[in-house]
Residue frames as a rotation matrix with the C-alpha (Angstrom) as fourth column:
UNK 1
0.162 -0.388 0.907 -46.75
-0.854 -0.516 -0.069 18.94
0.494 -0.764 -0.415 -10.94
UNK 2
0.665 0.145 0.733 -47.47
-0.336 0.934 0.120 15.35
-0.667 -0.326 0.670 -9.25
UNK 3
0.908 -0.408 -0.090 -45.24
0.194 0.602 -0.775 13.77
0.371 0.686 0.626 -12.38
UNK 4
0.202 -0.845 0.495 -42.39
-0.053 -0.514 -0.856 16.20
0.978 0.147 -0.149 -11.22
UNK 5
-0.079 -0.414 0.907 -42.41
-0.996 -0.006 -0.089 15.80
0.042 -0.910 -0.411 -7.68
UNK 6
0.989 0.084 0.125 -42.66
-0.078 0.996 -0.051 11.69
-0.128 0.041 0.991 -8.59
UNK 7
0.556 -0.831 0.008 -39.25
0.520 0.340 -0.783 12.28
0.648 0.440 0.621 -10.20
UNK 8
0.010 -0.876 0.483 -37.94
-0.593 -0.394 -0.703 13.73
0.805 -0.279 -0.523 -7.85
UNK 9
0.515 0.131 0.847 -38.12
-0.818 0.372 0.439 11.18
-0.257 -0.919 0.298 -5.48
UNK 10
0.966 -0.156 0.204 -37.07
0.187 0.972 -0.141 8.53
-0.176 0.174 0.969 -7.67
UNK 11
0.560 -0.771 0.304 -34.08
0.053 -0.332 -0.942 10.44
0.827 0.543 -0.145 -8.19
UNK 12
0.208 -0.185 0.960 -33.60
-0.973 -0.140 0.184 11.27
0.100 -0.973 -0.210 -4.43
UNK 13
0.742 0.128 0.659 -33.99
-0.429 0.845 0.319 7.19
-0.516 -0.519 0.682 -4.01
UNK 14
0.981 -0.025 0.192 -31.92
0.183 0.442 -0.878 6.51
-0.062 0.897 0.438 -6.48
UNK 15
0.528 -0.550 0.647 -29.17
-0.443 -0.828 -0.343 8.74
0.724 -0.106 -0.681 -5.08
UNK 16
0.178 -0.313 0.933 -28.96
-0.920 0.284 0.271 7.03
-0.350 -0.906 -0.238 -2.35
UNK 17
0.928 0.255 0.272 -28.96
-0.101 0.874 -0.475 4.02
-0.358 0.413 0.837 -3.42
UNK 18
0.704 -0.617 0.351 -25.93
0.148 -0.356 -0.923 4.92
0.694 0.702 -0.159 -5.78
UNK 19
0.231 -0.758 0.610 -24.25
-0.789 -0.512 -0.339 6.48
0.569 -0.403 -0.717 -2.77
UNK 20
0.540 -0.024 0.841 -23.87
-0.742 0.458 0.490 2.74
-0.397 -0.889 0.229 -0.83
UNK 21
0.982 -0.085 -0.167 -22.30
-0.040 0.775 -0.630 0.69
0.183 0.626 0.758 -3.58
UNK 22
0.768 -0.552 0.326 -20.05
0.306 0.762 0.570 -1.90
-0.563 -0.338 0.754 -2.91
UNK 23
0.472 -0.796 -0.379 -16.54
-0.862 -0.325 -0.389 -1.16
0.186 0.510 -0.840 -3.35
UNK 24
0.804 -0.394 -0.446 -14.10
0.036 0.780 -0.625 -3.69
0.594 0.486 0.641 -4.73
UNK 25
0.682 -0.722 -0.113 -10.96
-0.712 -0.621 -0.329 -4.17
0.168 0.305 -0.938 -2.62
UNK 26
0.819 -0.350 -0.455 -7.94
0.212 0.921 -0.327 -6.23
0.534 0.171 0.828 -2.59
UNK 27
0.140 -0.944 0.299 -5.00
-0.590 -0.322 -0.740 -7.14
0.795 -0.073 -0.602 -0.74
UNK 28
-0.779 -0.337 -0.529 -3.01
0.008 0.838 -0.546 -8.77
0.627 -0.430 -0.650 2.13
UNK 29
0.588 0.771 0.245 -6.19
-0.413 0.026 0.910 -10.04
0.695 -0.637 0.334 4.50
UNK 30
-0.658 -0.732 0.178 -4.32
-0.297 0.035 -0.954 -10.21
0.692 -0.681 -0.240 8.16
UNK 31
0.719 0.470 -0.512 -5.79
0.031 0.714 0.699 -12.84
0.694 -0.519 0.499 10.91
UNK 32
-0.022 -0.971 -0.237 -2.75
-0.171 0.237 -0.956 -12.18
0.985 0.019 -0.171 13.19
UNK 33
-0.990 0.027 0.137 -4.17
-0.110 0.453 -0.884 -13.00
-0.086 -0.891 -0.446 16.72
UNK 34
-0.596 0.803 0.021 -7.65
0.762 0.574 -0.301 -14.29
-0.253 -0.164 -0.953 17.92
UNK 35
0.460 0.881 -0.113 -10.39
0.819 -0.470 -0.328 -11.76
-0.342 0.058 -0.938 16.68
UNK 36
0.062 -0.537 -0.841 -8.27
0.144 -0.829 0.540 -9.60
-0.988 -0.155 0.026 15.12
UNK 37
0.148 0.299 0.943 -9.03
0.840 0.465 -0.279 -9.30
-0.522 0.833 -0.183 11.65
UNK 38
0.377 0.216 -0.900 -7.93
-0.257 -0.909 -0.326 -6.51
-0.890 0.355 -0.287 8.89
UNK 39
0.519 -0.279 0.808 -7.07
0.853 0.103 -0.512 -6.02
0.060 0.955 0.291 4.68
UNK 40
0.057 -0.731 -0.680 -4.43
0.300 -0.637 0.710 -4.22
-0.952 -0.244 0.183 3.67
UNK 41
0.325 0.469 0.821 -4.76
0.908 0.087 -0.409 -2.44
-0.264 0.879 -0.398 0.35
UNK 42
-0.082 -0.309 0.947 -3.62
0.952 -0.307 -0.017 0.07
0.296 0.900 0.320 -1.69
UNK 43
0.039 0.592 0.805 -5.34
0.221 -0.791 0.571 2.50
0.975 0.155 -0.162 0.28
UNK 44
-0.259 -0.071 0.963 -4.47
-0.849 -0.459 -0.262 1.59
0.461 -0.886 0.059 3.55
UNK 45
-0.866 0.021 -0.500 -5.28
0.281 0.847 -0.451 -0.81
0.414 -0.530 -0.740 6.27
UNK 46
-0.302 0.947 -0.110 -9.04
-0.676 -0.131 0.725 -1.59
0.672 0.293 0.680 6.77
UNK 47
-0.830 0.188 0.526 -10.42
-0.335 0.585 -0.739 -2.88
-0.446 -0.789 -0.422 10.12
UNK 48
-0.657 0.506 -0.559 -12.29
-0.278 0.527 0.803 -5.73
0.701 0.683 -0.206 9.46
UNK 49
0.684 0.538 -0.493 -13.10
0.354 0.347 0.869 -7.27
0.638 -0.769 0.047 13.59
UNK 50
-0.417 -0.517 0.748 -11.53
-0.619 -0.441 -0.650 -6.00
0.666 -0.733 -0.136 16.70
UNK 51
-0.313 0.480 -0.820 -11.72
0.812 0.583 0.032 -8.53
0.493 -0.655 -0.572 19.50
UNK 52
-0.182 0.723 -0.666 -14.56
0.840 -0.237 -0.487 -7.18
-0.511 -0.648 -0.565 21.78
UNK 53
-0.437 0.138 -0.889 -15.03
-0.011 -0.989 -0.148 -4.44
-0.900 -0.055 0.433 19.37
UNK 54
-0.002 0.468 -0.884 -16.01
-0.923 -0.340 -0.178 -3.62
-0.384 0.816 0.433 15.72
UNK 55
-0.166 0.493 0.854 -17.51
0.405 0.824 -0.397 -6.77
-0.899 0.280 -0.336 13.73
UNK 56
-0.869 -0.032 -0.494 -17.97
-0.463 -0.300 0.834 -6.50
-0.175 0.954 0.245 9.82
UNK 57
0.304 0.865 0.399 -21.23
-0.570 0.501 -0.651 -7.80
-0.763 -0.030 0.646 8.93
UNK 58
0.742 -0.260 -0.618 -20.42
-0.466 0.462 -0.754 -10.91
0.482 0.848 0.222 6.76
UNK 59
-0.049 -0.977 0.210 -17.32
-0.990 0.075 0.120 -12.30
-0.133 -0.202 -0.970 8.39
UNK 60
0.272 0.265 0.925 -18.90
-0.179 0.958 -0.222 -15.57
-0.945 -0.105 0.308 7.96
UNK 61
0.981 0.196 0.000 -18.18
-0.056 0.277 -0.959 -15.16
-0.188 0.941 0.283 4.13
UNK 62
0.230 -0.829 -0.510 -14.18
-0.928 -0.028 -0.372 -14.99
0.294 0.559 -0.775 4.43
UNK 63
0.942 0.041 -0.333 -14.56
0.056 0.960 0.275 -18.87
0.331 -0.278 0.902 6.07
UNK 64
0.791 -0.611 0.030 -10.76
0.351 0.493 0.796 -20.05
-0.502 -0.619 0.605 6.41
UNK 65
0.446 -0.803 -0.396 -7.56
-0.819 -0.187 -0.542 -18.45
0.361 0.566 -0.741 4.84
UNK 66
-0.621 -0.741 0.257 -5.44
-0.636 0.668 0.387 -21.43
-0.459 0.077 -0.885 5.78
UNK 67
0.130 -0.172 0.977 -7.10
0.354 0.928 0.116 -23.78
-0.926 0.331 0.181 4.20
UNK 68
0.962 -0.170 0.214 -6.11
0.183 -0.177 -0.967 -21.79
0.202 0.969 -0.139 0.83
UNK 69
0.145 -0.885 0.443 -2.31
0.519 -0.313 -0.795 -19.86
0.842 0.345 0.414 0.03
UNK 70
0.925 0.177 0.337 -1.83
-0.121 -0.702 0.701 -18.55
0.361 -0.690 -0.628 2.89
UNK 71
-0.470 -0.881 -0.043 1.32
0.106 -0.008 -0.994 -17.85
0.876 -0.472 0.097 5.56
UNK 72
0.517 0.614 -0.596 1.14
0.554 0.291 0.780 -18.61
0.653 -0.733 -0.190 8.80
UNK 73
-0.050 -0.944 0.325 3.05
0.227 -0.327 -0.917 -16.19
0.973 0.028 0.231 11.48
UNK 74
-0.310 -0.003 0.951 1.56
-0.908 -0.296 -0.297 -16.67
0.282 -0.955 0.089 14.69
UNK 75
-0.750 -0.043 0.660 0.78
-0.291 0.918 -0.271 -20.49
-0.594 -0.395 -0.701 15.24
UNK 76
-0.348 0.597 0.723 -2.66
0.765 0.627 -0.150 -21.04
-0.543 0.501 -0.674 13.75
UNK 77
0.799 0.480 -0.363 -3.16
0.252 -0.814 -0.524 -17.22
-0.547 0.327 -0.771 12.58
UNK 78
-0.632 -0.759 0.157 -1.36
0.511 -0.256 0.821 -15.37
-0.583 0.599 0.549 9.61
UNK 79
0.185 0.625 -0.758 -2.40
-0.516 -0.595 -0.616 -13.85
-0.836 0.505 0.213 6.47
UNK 80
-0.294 0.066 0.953 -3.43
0.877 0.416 0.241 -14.52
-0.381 0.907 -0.180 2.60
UNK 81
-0.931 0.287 -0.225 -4.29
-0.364 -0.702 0.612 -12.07
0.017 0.652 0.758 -0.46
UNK 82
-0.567 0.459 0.684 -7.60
0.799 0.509 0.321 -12.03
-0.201 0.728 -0.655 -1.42
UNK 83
-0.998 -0.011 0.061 -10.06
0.035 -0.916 0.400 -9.40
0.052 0.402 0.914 -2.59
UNK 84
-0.594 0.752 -0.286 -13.89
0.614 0.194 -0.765 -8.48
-0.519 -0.630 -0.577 -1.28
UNK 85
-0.371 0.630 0.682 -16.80
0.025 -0.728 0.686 -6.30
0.928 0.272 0.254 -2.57
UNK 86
-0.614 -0.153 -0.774 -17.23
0.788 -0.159 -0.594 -4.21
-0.032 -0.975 0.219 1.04
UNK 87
0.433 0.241 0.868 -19.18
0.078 -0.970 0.230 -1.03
0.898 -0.032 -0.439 2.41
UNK 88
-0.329 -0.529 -0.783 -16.64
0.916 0.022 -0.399 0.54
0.228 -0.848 0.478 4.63
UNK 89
0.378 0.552 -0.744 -17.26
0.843 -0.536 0.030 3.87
-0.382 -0.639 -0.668 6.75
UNK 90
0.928 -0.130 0.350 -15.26
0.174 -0.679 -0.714 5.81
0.330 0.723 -0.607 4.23
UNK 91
0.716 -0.458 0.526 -12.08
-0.698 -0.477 0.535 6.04
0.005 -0.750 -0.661 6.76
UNK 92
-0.487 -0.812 0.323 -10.52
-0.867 0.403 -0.293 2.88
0.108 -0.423 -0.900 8.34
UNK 93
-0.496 0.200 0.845 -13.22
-0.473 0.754 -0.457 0.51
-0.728 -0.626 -0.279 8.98
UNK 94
-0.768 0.545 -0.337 -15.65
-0.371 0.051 0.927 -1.91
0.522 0.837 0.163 6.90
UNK 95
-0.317 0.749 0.582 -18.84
-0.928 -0.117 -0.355 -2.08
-0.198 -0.652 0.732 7.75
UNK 96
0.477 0.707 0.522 -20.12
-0.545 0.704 -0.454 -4.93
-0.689 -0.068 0.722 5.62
UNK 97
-0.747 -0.602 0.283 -18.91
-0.192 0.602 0.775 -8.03
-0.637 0.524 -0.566 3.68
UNK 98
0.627 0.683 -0.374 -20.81
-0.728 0.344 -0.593 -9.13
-0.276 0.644 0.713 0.22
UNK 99
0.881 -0.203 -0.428 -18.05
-0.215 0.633 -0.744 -11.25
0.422 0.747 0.514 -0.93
UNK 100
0.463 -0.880 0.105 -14.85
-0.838 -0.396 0.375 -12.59
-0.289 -0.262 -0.921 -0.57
UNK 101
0.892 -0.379 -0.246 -12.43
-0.079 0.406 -0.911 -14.31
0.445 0.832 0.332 -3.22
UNK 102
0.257 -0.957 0.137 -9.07
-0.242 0.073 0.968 -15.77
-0.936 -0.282 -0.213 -1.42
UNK 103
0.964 -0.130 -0.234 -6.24
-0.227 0.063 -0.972 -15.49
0.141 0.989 0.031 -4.34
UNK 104
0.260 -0.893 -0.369 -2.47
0.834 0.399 -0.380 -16.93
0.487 -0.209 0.848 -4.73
UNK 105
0.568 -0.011 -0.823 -0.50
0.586 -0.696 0.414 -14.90
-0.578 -0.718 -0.389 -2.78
UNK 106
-0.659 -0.688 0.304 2.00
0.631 -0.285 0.722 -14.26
-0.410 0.667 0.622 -5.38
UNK 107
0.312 0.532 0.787 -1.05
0.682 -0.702 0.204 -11.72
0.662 0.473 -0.582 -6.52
UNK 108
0.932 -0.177 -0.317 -0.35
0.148 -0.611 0.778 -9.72
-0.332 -0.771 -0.543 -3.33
UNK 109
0.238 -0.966 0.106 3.44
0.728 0.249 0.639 -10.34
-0.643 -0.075 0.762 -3.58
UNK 110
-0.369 -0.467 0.803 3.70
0.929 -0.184 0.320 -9.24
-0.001 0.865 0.502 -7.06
UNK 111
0.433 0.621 0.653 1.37
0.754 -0.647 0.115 -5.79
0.494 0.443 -0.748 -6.64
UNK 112
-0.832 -0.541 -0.118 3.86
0.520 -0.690 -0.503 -2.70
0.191 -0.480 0.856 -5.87
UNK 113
-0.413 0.323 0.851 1.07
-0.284 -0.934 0.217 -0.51
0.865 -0.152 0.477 -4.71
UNK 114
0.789 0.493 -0.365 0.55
0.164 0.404 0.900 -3.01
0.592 -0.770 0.237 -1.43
UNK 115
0.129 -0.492 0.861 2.74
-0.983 -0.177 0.045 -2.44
0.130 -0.852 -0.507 1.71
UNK 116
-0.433 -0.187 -0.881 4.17
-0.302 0.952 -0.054 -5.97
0.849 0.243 -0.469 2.42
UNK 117
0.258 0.496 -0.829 2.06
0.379 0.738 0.559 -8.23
0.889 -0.458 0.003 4.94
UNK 118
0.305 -0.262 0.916 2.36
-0.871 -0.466 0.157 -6.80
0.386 -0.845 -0.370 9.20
């Protein structure tokens, strides 16, 4: 009895666990005024920061997009492609950054299942 209600906990923990894992996504990352911060992707458009509002944990890990491929379209702000490993809120928003890989843009460019850059 004790063996069986052990496994079920580790299973229960284990569930969960399972149910938080980092999704992979990619596309056009948009920087297009101060604090304003989303990815565009296959799936949609993913708030990343919202001046005076929502904050991704991690933002410290996408550093600069201009100093890689990037396009500039508002003086010092613009976008670049690049592609994260995120937990978002299942909707519109991410919650947290683990990673984040800035790629040519011509990866964006070239992928017909993105929407082209706002």
């Amino acid at each position: 009895m004790k063996r069986l209600a052990l496994t079920s906990i580790v299973i229960t923990m284990l569930s969960a666990l399972h149910a938080h894992a980092a999704e992979n996504r990619c596309g056009w990352v948009e920087n297009p005024t101060p604090g304003n911060w989303w990815l565009t992707d296959a799936d949609g458009q993913w708030s990343i920061m919202t001046q005076g509002g929502h904050e991704a944990a991690g933002m410290d890990l996408i550093g600069d997009i201009s100093a890689g491929d990037y396009v500039a379209t508002n003086g010092n702000y613009g976008h670049a492609c690049g592609c994260m490993q995120v937990d978002t809120d299942g909707q519109s928003a991410i919650a947290r950054i683990m990673s984040f890989r800035q790629l040519p843009l011509a990866k964006c460019e070239n992928d017909a299942s993105l929407p082209a850059p706002g």
